[in-house]
N, C-alpha and C positions, 0 to 999 in steps of 0.2 A: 504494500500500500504506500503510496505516495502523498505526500502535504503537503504544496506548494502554498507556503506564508506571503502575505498580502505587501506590498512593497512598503516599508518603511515599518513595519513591524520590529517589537521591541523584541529586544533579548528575553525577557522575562515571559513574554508570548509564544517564544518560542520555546523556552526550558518550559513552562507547561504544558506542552504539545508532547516535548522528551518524555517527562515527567510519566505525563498520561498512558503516553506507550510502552514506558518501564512498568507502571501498575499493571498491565495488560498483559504481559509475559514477553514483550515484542524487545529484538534489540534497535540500537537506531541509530544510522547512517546520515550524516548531516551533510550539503553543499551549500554554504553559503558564498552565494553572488554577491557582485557587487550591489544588485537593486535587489536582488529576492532571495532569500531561503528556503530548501526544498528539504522535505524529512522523509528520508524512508525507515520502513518501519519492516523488517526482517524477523525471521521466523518465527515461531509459534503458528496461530493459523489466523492469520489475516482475513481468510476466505469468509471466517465465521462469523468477522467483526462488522457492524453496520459503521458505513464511511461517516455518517452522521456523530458518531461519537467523537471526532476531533472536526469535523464542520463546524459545530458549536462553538466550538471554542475562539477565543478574541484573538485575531490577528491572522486567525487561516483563511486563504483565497479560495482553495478547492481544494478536493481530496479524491481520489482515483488510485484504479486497481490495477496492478501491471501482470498482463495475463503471460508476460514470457516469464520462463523460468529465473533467465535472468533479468535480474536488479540493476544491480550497481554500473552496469557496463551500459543500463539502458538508455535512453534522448528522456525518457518521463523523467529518471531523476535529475541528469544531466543533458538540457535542453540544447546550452550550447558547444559548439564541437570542443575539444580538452586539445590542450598545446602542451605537449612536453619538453621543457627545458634539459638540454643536458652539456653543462661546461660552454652555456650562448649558444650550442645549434640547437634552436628550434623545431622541435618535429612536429607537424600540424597544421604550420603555419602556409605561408605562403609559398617556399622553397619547399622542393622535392630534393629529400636528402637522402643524399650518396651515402652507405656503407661498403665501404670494399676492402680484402684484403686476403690472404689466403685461405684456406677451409680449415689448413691446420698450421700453426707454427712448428717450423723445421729445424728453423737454425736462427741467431741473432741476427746472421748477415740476409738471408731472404726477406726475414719477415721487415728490416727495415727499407731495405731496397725497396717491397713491395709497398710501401706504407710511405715515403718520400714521392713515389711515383703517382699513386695515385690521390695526394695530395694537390701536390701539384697540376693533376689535371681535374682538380674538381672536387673531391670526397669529401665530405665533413666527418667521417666515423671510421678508424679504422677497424677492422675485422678479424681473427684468429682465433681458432680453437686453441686451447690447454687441454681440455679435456675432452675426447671422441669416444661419444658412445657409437660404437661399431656393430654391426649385424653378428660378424664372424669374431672371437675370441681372440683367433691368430692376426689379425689385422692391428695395423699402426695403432695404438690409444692416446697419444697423444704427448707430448715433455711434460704435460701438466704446470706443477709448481715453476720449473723452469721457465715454461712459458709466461703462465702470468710475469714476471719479472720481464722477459723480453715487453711484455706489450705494456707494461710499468715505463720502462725507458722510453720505447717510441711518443705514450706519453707527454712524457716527462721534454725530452727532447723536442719533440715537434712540434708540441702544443695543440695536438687532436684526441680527442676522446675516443676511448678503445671500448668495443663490445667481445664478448666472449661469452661459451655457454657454462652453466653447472650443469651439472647430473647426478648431483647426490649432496643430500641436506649438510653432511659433514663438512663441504668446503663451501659452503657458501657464505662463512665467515670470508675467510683468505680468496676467494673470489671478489666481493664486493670489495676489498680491501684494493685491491687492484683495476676492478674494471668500472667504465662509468656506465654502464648498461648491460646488465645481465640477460643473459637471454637462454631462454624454457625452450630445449628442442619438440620439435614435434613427438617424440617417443616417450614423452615427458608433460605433454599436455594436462593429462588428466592421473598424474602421480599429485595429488591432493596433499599428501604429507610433506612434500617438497614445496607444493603452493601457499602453503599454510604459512610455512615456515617464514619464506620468501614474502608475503602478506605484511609483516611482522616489519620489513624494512621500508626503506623510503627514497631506498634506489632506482630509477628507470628498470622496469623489469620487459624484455619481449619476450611476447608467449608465440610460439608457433602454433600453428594448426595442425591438428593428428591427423597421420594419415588417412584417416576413414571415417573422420570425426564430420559432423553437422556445422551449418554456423550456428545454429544455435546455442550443439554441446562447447564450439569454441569461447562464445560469449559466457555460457555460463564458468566455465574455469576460469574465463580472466573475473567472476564475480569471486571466485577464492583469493584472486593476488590486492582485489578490491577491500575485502570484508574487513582485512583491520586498520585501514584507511591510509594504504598507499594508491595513493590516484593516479601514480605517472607510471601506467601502464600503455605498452604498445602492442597492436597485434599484428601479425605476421602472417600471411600466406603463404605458402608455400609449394602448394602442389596436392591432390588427393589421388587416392588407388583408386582405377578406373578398369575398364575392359580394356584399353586401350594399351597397346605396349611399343608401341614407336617411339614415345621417349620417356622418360622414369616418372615421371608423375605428372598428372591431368593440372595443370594450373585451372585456379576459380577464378576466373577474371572478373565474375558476375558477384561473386563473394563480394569484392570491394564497393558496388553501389549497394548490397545490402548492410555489409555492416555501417558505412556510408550513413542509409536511411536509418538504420537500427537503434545504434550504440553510438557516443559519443569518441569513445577513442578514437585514436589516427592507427593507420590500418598502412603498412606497408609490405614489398610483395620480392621472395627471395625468387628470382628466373634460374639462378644457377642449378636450385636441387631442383626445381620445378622440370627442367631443362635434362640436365644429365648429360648435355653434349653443348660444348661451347656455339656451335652454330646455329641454335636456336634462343642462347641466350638473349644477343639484343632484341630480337621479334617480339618475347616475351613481354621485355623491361619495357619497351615504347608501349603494347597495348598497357601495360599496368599503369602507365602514368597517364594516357591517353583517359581512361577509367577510373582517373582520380584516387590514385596511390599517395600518398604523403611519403613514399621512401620506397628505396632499393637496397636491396643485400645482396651483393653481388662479390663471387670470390674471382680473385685475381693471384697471380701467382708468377713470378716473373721468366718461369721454365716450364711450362706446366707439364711438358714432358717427363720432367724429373720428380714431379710434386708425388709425394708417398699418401696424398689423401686424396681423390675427387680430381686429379688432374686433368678427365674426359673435358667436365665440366666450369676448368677453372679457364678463364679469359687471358691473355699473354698481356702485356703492358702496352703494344700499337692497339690490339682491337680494344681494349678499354677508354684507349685515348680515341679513337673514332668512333665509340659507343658514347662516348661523351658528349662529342660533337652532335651527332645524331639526337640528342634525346634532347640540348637546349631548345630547338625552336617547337619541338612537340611539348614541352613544359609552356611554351609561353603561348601555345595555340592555344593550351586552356587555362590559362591566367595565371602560372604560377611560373617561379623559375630555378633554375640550378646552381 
């Protein structure tokens, strides 16, 4: 259930509104605007309670039932679109922002080669796994700890903010310690005990899409990373399992106008895993932005020949620089830019 309080409504109108839904059993989620305050009122059973009971009350505008599962990720609590800050790039905003950078950190000397480079032509976020959760056991997992530290420096040296993934509650201390945006892989969407955890912080967190997850079931997990009031949540597309086997995963392009309509996060769109072959990756990235993407995750790798993780699918440093070129003037056909 949702309280949208009347403009210029006092505080004390408001903790009575709180007040009333703690007697209730209900817990409660607050966004206050700058002109208005909106109270959501989370479990117990809403269903059962008549909206009239906080109608009543002095300083509420309206009250309405939000029939999707998710809340907090919804436009009812959160009417206008959410812009996330992280170290000045803003995501949300008007710019379509670039992530690039290897799939996995290799070495010191790659990952900053690869992190100078596409700087340079544009990035605002540089990109690297530490940690790879792999299909096969025997497959690369990743430098971890060492890594974090490599993308500590690029940091630190460069002055770009670094995203990397966890995969497991125990380092997401020394993850966030190191990275400006944590990011939920899709095999990880809906590990609840990790969102929970992760909820707790107030970190930029990006949640991917599971591979065979709804947008709905997507929306509601980011309402786990929501529930203990970290708001600078980002979602991620990435690709879902289809019939289809031409290239490793079905991108939702249609995902991005619904979540778009839906939820207020910014919603950004990785071509690479979507892709699984670098020659499809720019087709992907232009319709994603064409479709009103707020960002791209795109891995780049400066040999990909040699990359020990995803090098099918990792871009060379010339086609990144004329993916680049490419995708400004398709940013500003629909009013945003790079």
């Amino acid at each position: 259930m949702i309280v949208e309080m009347s403009k210029g409504a006092t505080k004390e109108q408001v903790n009575h509104v709180v007040d009333r839904a703690h007697s209730l059993g209900f817990e409660v989620q607050l966004n206050i605007g700058t002109e208005k305050t909106v109270v959501a009122m989370l479990g117990g059973d809403t269903g059962k309670t008549e909206t009239d009971v906080f109608a009543v009350l002095p300083g509420v505008e309206s009250v309405s039932r939000v029939m999707k599962p998710y809340k907090l990720a919804s436009r009812e609590f959160h009417p206008r679109a959410s812009k996330i800050n992280v170290s000045g790039v803003e995501i949300g905003g008007q710019r379509v922002v670039i992530m690039a950078g290897p799939c996995a950190v290799e070495s010191e000397k790659q990952l900053m080669e690869t992190a100078k480079a596409v700087k340079e032509l544009g990035a605002a976020v540089v990109r690297g796994g530490a940690f790879k959760p792999r299909t096969s056991p025997f497959s690369f997992q990743g430098l971890e700890h060492d890594a974090l530290r490599m993308l500590a420096k690029v940091k630190s040296d460069l002055g770009i903010p670094v995203i990397t993934e966890v995969v497991d509650i125990q380092n997401i201390g020394i993850v966030a310690e190191h990275a400006d945006i944590i990011q939920v892989g899709a095999r990880n969407m809906q590990n609840f005990a990790l969102l929970k955890e992760l909820s707790k912080l107030r970190h930029p967190i990006l949640l991917k899409r599971g591979f065979s997850a709804t947008v709905t079931e997507w929306l509601t997990a980011a309402d786990y990373l929501l529930a203990q009031g970290n708001r600078r949540v980002i979602l991620c597309e990435r690709g879902i399992r289809s019939f289809e086997d031409s290239i490793r995963f079905s991108v939702d392009i249609s995902s991005i106008a619904v979540v778009k309509r839906f939820s207020h996060l910014p919603v950004i769109v990785d071509p690479s895993h979507a892709a699984g072959h670098f020659a499809y990756v720019p087709s992907i990235a232009k319709a994603a932005i064409a479709a009103g993407a707020d960002g791209l995750l795109i891995e780049v790798h400066p040999n990909p020949e040699e990359a020990l993780v995803d090098g099918l699918q990792s871009l060379n440093i010339p086609n990144f620089e004329r993916l680049m070129a490419e995708l400004r003037p398709i940013a500003e056909a629909v009013g945003r830019h790079i």
